[in-house]
C-alpha positions in Angstrom: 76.2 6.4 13.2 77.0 3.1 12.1 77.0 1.9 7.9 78.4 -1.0 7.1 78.5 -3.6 9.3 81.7 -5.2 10.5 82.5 -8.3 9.1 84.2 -10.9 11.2 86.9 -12.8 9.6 86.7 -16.6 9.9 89.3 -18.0 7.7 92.4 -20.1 9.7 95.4 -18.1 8.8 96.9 -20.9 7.0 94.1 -20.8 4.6 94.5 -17.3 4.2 98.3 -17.2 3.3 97.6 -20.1 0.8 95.3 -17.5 -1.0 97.8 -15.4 -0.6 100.9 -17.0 -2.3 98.4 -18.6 -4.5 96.9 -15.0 -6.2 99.3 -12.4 -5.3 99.2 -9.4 -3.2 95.7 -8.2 -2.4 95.4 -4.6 -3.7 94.9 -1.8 -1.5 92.3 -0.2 -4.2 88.5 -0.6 -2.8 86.4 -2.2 -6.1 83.8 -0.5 -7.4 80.8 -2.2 -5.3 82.8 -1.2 -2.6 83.1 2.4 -3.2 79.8 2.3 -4.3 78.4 1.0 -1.0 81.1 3.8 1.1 79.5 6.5 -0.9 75.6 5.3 -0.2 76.8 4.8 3.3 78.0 8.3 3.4 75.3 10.3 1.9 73.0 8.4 4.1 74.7 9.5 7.2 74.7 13.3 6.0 71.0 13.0 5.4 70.8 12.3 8.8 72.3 15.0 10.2 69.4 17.2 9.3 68.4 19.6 11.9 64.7 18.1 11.8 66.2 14.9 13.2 68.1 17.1 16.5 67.1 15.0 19.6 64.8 12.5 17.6 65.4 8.6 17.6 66.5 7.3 14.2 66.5 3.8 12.8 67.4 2.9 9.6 68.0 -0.7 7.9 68.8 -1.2 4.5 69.2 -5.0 2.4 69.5 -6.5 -0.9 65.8 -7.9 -1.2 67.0 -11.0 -2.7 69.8 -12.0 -0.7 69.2 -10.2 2.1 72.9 -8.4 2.8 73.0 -5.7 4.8 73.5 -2.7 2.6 73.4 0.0 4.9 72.5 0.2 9.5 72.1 2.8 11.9 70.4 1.8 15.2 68.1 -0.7 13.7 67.4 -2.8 16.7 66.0 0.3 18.3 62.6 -0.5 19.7 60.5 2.0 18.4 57.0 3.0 17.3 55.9 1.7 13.9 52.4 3.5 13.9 50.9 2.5 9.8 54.0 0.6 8.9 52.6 -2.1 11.1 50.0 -2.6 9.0 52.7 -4.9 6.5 52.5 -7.6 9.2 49.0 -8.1 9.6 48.4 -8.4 6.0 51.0 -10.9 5.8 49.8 -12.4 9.0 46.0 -12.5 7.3 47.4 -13.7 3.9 49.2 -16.4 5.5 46.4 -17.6 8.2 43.4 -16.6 6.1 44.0 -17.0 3.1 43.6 -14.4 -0.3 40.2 -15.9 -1.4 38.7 -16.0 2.9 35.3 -13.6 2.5 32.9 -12.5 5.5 29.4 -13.7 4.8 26.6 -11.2 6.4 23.2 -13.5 6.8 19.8 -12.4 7.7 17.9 -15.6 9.7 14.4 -16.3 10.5 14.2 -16.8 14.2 10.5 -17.9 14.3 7.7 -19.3 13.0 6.9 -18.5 9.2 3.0 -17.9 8.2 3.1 -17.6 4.6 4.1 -14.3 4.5 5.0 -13.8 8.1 7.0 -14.7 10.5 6.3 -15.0 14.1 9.4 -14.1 15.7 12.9 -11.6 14.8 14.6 -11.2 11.6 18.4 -11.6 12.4 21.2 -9.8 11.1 24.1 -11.8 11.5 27.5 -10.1 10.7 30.3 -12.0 9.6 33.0 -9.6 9.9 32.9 -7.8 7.2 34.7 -4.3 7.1 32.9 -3.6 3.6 29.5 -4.0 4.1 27.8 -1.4 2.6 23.8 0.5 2.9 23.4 -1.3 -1.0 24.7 -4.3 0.2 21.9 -4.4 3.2 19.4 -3.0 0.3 20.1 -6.1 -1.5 20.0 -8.4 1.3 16.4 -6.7 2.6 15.5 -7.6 -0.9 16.0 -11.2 -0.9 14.0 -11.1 2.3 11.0 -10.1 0.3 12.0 -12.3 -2.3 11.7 -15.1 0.0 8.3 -14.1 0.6 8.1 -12.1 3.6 6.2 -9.4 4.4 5.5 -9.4 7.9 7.7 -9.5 10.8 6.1 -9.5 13.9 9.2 -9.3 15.9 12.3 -7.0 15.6 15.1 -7.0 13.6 17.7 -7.8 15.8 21.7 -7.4 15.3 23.9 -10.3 16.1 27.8 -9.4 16.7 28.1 -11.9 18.6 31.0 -13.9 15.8 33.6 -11.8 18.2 33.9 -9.9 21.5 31.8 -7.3 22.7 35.2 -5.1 23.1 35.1 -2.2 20.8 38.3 -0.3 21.3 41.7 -1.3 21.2 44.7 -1.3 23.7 46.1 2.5 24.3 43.7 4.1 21.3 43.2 7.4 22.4 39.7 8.6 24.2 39.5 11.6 22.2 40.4 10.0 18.5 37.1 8.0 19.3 34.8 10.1 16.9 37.2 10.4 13.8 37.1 7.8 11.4 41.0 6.5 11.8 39.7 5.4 15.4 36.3 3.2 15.0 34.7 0.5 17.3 35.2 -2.9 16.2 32.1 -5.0 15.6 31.3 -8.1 14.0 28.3 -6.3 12.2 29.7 -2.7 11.2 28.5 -0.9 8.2 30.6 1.5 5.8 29.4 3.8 3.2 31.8 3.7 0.4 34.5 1.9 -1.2 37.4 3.3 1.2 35.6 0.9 3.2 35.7 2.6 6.9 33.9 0.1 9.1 31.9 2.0 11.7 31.5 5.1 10.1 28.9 7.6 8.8 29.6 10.2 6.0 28.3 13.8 5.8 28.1 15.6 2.7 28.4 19.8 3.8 27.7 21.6 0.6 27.9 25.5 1.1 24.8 27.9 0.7 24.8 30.4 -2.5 25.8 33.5 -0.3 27.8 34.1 3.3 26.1 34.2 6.4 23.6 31.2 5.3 23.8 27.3 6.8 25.6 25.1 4.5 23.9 22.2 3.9 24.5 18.8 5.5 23.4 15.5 3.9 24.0 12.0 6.0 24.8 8.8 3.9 23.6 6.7 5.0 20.2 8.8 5.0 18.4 5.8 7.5 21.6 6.2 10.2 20.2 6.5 13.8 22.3 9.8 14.4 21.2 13.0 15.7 22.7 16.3 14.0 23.1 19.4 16.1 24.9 22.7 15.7 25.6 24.2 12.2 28.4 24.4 9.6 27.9 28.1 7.7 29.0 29.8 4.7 31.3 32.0 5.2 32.9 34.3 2.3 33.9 33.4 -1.0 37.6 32.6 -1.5 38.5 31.9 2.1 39.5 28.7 3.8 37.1 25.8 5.0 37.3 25.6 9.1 35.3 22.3 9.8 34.8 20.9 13.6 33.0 17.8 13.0 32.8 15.7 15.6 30.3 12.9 17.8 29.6 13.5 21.5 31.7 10.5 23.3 29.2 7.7 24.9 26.2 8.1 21.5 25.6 9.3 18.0 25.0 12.7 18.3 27.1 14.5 16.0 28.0 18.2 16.7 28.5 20.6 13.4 30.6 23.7 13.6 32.4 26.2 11.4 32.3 27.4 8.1 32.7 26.4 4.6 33.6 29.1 1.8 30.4 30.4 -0.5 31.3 28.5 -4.1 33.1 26.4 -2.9 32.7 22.6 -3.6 31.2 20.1 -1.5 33.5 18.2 1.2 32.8 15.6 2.7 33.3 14.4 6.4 33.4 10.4 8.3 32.6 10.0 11.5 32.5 7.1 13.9 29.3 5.4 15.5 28.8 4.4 18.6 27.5 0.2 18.5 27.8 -0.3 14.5 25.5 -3.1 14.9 22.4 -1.2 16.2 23.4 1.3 13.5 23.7 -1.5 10.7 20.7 -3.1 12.3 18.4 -0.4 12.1 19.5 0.9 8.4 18.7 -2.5 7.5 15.0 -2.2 8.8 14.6 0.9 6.5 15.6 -1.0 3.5 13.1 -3.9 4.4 10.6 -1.4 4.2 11.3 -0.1 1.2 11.1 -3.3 0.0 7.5 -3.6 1.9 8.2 -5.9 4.7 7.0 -4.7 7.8 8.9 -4.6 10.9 6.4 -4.8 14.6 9.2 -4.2 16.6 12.0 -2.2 15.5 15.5 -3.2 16.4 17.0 -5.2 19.1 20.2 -6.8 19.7 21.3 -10.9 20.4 22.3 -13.8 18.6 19.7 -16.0 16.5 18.9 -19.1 18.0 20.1 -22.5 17.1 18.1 -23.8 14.1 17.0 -20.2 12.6 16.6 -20.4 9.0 19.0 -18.3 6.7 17.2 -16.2 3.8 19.7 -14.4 2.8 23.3 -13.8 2.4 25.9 -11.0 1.3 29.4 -12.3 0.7 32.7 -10.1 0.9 35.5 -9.3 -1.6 37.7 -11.5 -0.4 41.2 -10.7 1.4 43.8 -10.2 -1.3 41.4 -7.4 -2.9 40.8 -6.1 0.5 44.3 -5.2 0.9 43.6 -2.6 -1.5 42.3 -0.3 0.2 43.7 -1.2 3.8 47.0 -0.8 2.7 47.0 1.9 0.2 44.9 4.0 2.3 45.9 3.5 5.4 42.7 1.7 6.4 42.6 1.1 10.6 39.4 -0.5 10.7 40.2 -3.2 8.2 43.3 -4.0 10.0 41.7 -4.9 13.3 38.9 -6.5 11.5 41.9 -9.2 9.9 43.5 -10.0 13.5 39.4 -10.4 15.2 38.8 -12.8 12.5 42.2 -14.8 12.2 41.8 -15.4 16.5 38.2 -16.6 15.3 39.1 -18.6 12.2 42.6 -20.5 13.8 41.7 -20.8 17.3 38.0 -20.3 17.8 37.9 -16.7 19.5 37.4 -13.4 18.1 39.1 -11.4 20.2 42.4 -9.1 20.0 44.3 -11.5 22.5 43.8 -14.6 20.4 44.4 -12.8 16.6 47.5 -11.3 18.0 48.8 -14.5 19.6 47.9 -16.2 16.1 49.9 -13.3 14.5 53.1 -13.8 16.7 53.0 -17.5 16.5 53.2 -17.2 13.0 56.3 -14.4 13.0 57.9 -17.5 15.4 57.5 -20.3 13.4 58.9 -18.0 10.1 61.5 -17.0 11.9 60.8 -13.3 12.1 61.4 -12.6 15.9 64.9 -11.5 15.0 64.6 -9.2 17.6 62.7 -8.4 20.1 58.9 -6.6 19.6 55.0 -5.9 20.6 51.5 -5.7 18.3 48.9 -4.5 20.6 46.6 -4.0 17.6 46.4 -4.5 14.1 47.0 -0.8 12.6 49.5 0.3 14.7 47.2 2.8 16.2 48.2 2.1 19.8 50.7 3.7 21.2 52.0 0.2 23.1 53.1 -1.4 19.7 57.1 -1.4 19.8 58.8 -2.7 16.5 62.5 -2.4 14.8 63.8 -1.7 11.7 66.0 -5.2 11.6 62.7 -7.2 12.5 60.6 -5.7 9.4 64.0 -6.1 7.2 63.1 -10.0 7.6 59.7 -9.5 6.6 60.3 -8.0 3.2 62.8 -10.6 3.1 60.7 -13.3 4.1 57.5 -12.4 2.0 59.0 -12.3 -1.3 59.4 -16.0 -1.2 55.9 -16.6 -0.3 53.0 -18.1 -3.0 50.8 -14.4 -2.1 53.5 -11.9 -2.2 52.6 -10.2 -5.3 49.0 -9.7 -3.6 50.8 -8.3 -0.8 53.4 -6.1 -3.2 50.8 -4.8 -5.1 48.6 -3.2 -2.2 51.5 -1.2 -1.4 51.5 2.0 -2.0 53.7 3.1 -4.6 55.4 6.6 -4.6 54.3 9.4 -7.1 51.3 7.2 -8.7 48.5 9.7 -9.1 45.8 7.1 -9.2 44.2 6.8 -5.5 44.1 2.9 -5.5 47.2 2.9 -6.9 49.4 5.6 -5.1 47.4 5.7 -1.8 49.6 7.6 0.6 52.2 7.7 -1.3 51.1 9.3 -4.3 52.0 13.1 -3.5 55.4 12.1 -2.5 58.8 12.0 -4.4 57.4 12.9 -7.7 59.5 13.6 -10.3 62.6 12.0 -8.6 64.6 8.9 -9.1 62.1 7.0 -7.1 59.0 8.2 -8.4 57.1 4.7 -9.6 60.3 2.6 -8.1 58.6 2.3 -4.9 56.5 0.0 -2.9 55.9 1.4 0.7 53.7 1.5 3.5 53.6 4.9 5.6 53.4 5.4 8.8 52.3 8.7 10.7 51.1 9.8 13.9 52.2 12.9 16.2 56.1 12.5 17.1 56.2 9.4 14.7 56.9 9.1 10.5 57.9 6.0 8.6 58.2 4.4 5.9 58.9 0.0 4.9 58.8 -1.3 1.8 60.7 -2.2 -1.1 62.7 0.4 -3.9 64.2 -0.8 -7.5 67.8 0.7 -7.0 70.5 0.4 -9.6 70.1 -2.7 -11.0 68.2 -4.6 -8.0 65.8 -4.3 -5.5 66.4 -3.1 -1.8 64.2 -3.6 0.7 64.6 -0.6 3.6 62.9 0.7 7.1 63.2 3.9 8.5 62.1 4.8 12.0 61.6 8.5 13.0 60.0 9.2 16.6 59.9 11.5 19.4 60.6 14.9 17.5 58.8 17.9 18.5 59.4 20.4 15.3 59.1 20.3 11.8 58.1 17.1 10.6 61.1 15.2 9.3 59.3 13.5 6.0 61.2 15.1 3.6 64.3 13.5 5.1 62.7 10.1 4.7 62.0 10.9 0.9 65.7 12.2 0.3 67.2 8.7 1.7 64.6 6.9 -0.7 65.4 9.1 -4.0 69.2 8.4 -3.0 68.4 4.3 -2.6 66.6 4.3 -6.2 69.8 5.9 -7.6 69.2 10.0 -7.5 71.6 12.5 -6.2 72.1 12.6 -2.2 70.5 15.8 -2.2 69.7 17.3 1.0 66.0 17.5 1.6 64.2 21.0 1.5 64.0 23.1 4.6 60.5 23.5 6.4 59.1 26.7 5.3 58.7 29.5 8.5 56.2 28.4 11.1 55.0 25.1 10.0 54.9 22.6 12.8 53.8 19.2 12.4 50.3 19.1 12.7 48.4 17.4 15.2 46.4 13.9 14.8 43.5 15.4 14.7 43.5 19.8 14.6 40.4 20.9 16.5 39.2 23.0 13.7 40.6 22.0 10.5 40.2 21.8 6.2 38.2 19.7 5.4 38.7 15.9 4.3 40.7 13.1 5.4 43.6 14.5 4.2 43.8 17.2 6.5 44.3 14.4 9.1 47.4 13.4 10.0 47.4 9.7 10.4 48.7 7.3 7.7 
């Protein structure tokens, strides 16, 4: 294990015997930074001794956020996986080449003749991009339809992704994450149903029945969603634990319900992904044009409007920097892949993966944060091709704190022990009531065989900025050990982390029957 880096010694030796003769014999007693830094150093290599760590790969980087000196090392050029942590550079990335205050705009066009009240031809739904979009915000939009005086539509209602790619899934994602809502499909018109703003989703509602042995019930939001329930959750006996399968048959939207939720107990709730958001956003939208009595001959239909088309309404985004919100404190994939489609569309004309990522590592080039080498494959860190180092993100947190959006960018991070959702995301049920509880600023990073952590910590008397890599163990999961080197950076005692109780693996990505919630999923 390596600590402290060795320092070279530059000075001609003539120099150096001036200073010499000039001030005396140098003492042989280490000052108290010194011994200070040896003890950090130290604990830090005991802590990672621990037996969770036995054949794992470890890298670890440590720096004075404001100068940048190295404060503590070990292996942190290692090319490893970053999983969520990877998330810190495309918000930086998006910040930088979008901008805080960039929106998506959703537009419904008139591709037709109007009649007074109707319209010879397709209403178009245009999607901009946005990852927020939600069933009220198409209720609003079908609303200003009718306001505009429509009534009839003697065409369909047609989606139009067509701002990016027709490529849904991204480089290495797993086939069978595809129906869980950490893994969506990328669209240009994608529609989520509440403010954790999961692009591509659906949500069920499974409330249990009064006694055992009786269906729970199962309510879809949004209600108009062009999915097909089968199978059955039941209720199994009171005081027991929830066993949920929900999941969506691979290639459509049916959606296959099994298991059991306790009688008396409360409601859960359950997201799953959608196969072609835009059909699904497009035909939502014809529901809530009815409701607001326009009449749709055709029902829904896909392609982009024609040149010329009229715009009657429009739905604008939050823009970026409150987006970052919930991406970053929640772990959000879907937002993150949204940012690199749209900065490949915005700086170079193309909406792709290929040109957002080539936008992202032009822009790590030009701000000199290619220290080392590295891949992005995707925006989230979901693939399992992205490669990063601890040194490389060390020059990030270095590098951002100088720039005119970093306290948009600080702020989204999660922030150890903070009870409030939006404020301690993934962070806030780790290292309460330690040294470090409200000290930190971190984004997480989990995924089977990988945990992680980046971000910043207020130490004793300044701030260090710190990386740590974990990947490739196969036991119990290592977290706490990434905790107890964060507790000792903010100043508490070097105390070795608590063992695993007996039997408790690291679970899987995604258990086959599991409790309920996103919680019980282990990807942040």
């Amino acid at each position: 294990m390596r600590s402290l880096p060795a320092r070279r010694w530059c000075v001609p030796l003539a120099a150096l015997l001036t200073v010499l003769f000039v001030a005396g014999p140098v003492s042989g007693r280490p000052n108290a930074g010194a011994r200070a830094g040896t003890e950090l150093a130290a604990d830090l290599d005991r802590l990672l001794t621990d037996r969770r760590l036995a054949g794992a790969q470890v890298s670890v980087e440590v720096t004075d956020a404001a100068t940048g000196e190295v404060v503590y090392q070990h292996a942190s050029d290692a090319l490893l996986l970053p999983a969520s942590t990877l998330k810190t550079v495309t918000a930086a990335a998006a910040l930088e080449l979008l901008g805080p205050d960039h929106r998506f705009a959703t537009e419904v066009l008139a591709d037709g003749r109007r009649r007074g009240g109707v319209l010879d031809g397709d209403l178009v739904l245009r999607g901009g991009g946005d990852p927020s979009l939600l069933p009220a915000d198409l209720d609003e939009l079908a609303g200003q339809v009718a306001a505009a005086g429509v009534t009839e539509v003697n065409g369909a209602v047609r989606a139009d992704a067509s701002r990016w790619d027709d490529v849904r899934l991204g480089p290495n994602w797993a086939w069978d994450d595809q129906p869980y809502y950490y893994s969506p499909q990328i669209s240009a018109l994608t529609l989520t149903t509440d403010t954790d703003y999961d692009p591509g989703t659906v949500r069920l509602t499974v409330t249990p029945a009064a006694e055992p042995g009786r269906p729970a019930a199962v309510r879809l939001t949004p209600a108009d969603a062009p999915v097909r329930l089968t199978g059955r959750i039941d209720t199994g006996p009171g005081g027991g634990a929830p066993a949920l399968d929900v999941t969506r048959r691979l290639g459509g939207n049916e959606i296959v319900l099994a298991g059991s939720l306790p009688a008396g107990a409360a409601a859960t709730d359950e997201w799953v992904t959608v196969d072609d958001p835009a059909a699904v956003a497009a035909a939502v939208f014809a529901a809530a044009l009815q409701r607001h009595g326009v009449t749709v001959a055709r029902g829904v239909a896909a392609g982009p409007a024609a040149a010329g088309a009229a715009t009657l309404a429009r739905h604008e985004s939050a823009p970026v920097g409150e987006l970052l919100v919930p991406f970053l404190k929640l772990s959000n994939n879907g937002i993150a892949e949204h940012l690199v489609k749209e900065i490949g569309l915005v700086r170079v004309g193309s909406g792709s993966w290929s040109a957002g990522l080539a936008e992202v590592v032009a822009f790590l080039s030009r701000s000199g944060l290619d220290v080392t080498a590295a891949r992005q494959s995707d925006g989230s860190g979901l693939s399992r091709h992205n490669l990063m180092t601890a040194r490389r993100y060390a020059a990030l947190l270095g590098f951002a704190r100088g720039r005119p959006w970093f306290r948009t960018w600080y702020d989204a991070l999660p922030v150890a022990g903070d009870p409030r959702r939006m404020v301690g995301g993934t962070l806030t049920r780790r290292m309460v009531g330690t040294a470090a509880e409200g000290r930190v600023h971190a984004k997480t990073g989990s995924m089977t065989g990988v945990d992680a952590l980046t971000g910043y910590v207020e130490g004793d008397g300044r701030t260090l900025a710190f990386t740590v890599l974990f990947n490739n163990f196969a036991g119990d999961s290592p977290r706490p050990v990434i905790d107890a080197l964060v507790v000792r950076l903010a100043g508490g005692p070097a105390a070795a982390p608590p063992p695993p109780p007996p039997s408790s693996p690291l679970p899987p990505s995604r258990p086959a029957v599991r409790t309920a919630g996103k919680a019980a999923l282990d990807w942040t």
